[in-house]
C-alpha positions in Angstrom: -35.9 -38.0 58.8 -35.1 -36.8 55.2 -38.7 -36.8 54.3 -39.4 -34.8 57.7 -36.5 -31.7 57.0 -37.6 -31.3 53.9 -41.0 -30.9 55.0 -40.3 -28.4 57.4 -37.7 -26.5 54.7 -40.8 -26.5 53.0 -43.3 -24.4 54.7 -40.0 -22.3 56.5 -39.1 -20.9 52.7 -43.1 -20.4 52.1 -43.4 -18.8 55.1 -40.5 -15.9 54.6 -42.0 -15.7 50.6 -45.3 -14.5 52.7 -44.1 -12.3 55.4 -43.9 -8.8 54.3 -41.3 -6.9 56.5 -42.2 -4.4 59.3 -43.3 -1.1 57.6 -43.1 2.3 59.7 -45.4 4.6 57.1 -45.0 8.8 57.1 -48.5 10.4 55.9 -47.7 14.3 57.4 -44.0 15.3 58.6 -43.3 19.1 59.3 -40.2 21.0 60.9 -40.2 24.5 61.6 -37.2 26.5 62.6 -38.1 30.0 64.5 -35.0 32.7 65.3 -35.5 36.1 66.3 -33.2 38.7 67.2 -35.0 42.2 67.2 -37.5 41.8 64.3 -40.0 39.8 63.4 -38.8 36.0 63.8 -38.0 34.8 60.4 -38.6 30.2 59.9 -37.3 27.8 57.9 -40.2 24.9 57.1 -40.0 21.7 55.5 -42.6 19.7 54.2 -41.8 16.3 53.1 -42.0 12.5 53.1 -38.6 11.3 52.3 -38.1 8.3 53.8 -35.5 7.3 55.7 -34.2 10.3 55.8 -30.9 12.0 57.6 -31.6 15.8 57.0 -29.7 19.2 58.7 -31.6 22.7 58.7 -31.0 25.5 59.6 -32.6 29.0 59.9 -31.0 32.7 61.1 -31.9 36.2 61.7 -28.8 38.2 62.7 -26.8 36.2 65.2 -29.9 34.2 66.4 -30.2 30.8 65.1 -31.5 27.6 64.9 -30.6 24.7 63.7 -31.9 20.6 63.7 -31.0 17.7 62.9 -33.2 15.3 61.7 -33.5 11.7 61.2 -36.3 9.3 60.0 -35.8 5.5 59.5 -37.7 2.3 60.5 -36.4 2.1 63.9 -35.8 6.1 64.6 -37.6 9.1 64.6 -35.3 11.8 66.1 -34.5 15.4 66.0 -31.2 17.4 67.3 -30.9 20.9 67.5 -28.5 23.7 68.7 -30.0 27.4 69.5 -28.8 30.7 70.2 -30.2 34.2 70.2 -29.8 37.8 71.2 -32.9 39.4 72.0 -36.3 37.3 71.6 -36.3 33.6 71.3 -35.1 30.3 69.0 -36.9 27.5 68.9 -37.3 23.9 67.1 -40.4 22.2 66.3 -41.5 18.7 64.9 -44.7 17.5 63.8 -45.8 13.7 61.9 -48.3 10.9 61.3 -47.2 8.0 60.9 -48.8 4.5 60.6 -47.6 1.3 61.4 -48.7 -2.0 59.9 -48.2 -4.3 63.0 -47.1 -3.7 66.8 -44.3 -1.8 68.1 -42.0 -2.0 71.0 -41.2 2.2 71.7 -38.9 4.4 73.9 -39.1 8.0 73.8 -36.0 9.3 75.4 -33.8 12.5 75.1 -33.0 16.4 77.4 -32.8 20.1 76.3 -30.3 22.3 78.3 -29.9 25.7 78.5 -26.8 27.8 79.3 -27.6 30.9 81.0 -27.2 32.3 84.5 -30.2 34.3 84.8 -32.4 31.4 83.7 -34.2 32.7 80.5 -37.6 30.8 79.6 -36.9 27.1 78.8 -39.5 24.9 77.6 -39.0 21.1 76.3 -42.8 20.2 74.9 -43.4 16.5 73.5 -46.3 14.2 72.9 -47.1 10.6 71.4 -50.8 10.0 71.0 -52.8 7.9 69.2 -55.5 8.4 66.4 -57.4 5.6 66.3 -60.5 7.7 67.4 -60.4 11.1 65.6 -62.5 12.9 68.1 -60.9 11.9 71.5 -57.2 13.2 72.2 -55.6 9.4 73.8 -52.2 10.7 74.9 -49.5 7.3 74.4 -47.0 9.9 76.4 -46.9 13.2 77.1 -44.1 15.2 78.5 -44.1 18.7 79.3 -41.7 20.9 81.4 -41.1 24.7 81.7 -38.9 26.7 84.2 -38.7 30.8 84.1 -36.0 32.3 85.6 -34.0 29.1 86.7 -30.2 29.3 85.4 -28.9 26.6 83.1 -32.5 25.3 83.3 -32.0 21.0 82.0 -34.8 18.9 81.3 -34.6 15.2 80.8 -37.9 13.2 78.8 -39.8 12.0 81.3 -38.9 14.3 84.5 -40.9 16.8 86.0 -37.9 19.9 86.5 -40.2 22.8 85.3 -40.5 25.1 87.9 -43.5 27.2 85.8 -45.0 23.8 84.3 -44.9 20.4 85.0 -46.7 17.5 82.8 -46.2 14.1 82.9 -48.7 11.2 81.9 -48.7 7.9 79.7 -45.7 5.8 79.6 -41.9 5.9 78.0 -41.3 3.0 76.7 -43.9 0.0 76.0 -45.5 -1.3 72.9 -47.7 0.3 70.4 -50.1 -1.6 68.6 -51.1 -1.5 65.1 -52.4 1.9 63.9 -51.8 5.6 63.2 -50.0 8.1 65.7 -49.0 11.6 65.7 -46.2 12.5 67.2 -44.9 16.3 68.4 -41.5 17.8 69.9 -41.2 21.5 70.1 -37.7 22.6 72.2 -37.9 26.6 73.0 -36.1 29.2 75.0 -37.2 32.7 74.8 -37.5 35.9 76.9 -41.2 36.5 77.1 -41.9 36.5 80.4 -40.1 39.3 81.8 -37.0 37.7 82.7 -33.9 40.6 83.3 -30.4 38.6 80.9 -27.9 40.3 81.9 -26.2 39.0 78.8 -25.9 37.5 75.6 -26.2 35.2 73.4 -28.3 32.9 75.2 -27.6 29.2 73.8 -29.3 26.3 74.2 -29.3 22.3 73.2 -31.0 18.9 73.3 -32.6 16.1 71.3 -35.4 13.8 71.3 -35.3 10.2 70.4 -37.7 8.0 69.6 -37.0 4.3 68.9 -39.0 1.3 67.5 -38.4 -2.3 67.7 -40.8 -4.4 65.5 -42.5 -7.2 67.1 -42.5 -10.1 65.5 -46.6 -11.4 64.8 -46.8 -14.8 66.3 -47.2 -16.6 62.8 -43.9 -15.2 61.8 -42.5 -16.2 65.0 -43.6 -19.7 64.6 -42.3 -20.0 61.0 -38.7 -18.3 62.2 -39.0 -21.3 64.7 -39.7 -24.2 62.1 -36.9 -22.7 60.4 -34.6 -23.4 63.3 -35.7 -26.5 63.8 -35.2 -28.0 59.7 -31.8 -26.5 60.5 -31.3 -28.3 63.5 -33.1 -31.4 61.8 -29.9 -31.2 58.9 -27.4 -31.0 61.5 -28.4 -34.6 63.0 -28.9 -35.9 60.2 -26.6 -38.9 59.9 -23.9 -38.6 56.7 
């Protein structure tokens, strides 16, 4: 028995001196901020890598704003913003590559709401594809809803609510195998379509979230079980 659990100590403690953790890699990451009151919209950008990452921006133009959230880790990618403008439009966007070294368990989950009674232009835009052939656009999930003139306009990821646009295809949650993916959120309300406010400011909220779960490959899995079992192997062990 001793000669069996030391065996199996053995190749448990060579095994996790092998297995490299789960890596979640950022190649590209860019966040724009757009407010516009009566002028030209003015941004805020951000170009970076920083991983993880918990990061607040922010960008104005006269009492229109915009501001975001962001967070980047191995097990969330997710971004949180407020809006509010007077005249034109505010709006968040979110862009990345990112390349993971083994599979994935997702869910992509989140809403945008807007507060207005005459139903300015709302749009919730967001998109997981994956790159593995460069010249064919393979859509993971794709989400895409738009409503003009619908008050206090609320989308939820995954619904079809836009009364101007509706796109739905791909799936929410699942797992994502090995590879490179590019990722894109954009959350906008604006007043280009004609619609009459009867007031201001016009406000609006929401956040996208999307989580990973490693999977575990099944060599690792069978290791993590020898380990149990040389632990369960010392436990009987008589004294």
């Amino acid at each position: 028995m001793k000669s069996n659990f030391k065996s199996l100590v053995a190749i448990a403690i060579l095994a996790s001196s092998l297995t490299a953790p789960a890596a979640l890699i950022v190649s590209d990451y860019y966040l724009k901020l757009n407010a516009s009151d009566r002028g030209l919209s003015t941004a805020t950008t951000v170009e970076d890598t920083v991983f993880p990452a918990v990061r607040t921006f922010s960008n104005t133009d006269g009492p229109s704003f915009s501001s975001a959230t962001f967070t980047l880790n191995s097990e969330l990618i997710s971004v949180d913003t407020t809006q509010s403008w007077t005249n034109r439009f505010s709006s968040t966007y979110m862009r990345m590559t990112s390349t993971l070294d083994q599979p994935y368990a997702y869910r992509i989950s989140g809403d945008y709401t807007l507060e207005d009674i005459d139903g300015a232009v709302t749009r919730l835009e967001l998109s997981l594809s994956d790159l593995g052939d460069p010249n064919v656009t393979h859509y993971v999930f794709q989400s895409i809803q738009q409503s003009i003139g619908t008050p206090d306009a609320h989308f939820s990821v995954g619904g079809t609510d836009g009364n101007d646009q509706s796109i739905l295809s791909g799936s929410q949650s699942g797992v994502l195998p090995s590879g490179e993916y590019y990722y894109e959120v954009e959350l906008t309300t604006s007043n280009d379509r004609g619609v009459a406010i009867s007031h201001f400011p016009i406000t609006a909220s929401g956040g996208v979230f999307l989580n990973f779960t490693p999977i575990p490959e099944p060599a690792t899995a069978t290791f993590a079980i020898l380990g149990i079992l040389a632990c369960a192997c010392r436990r009987r062990e008589p004294q």
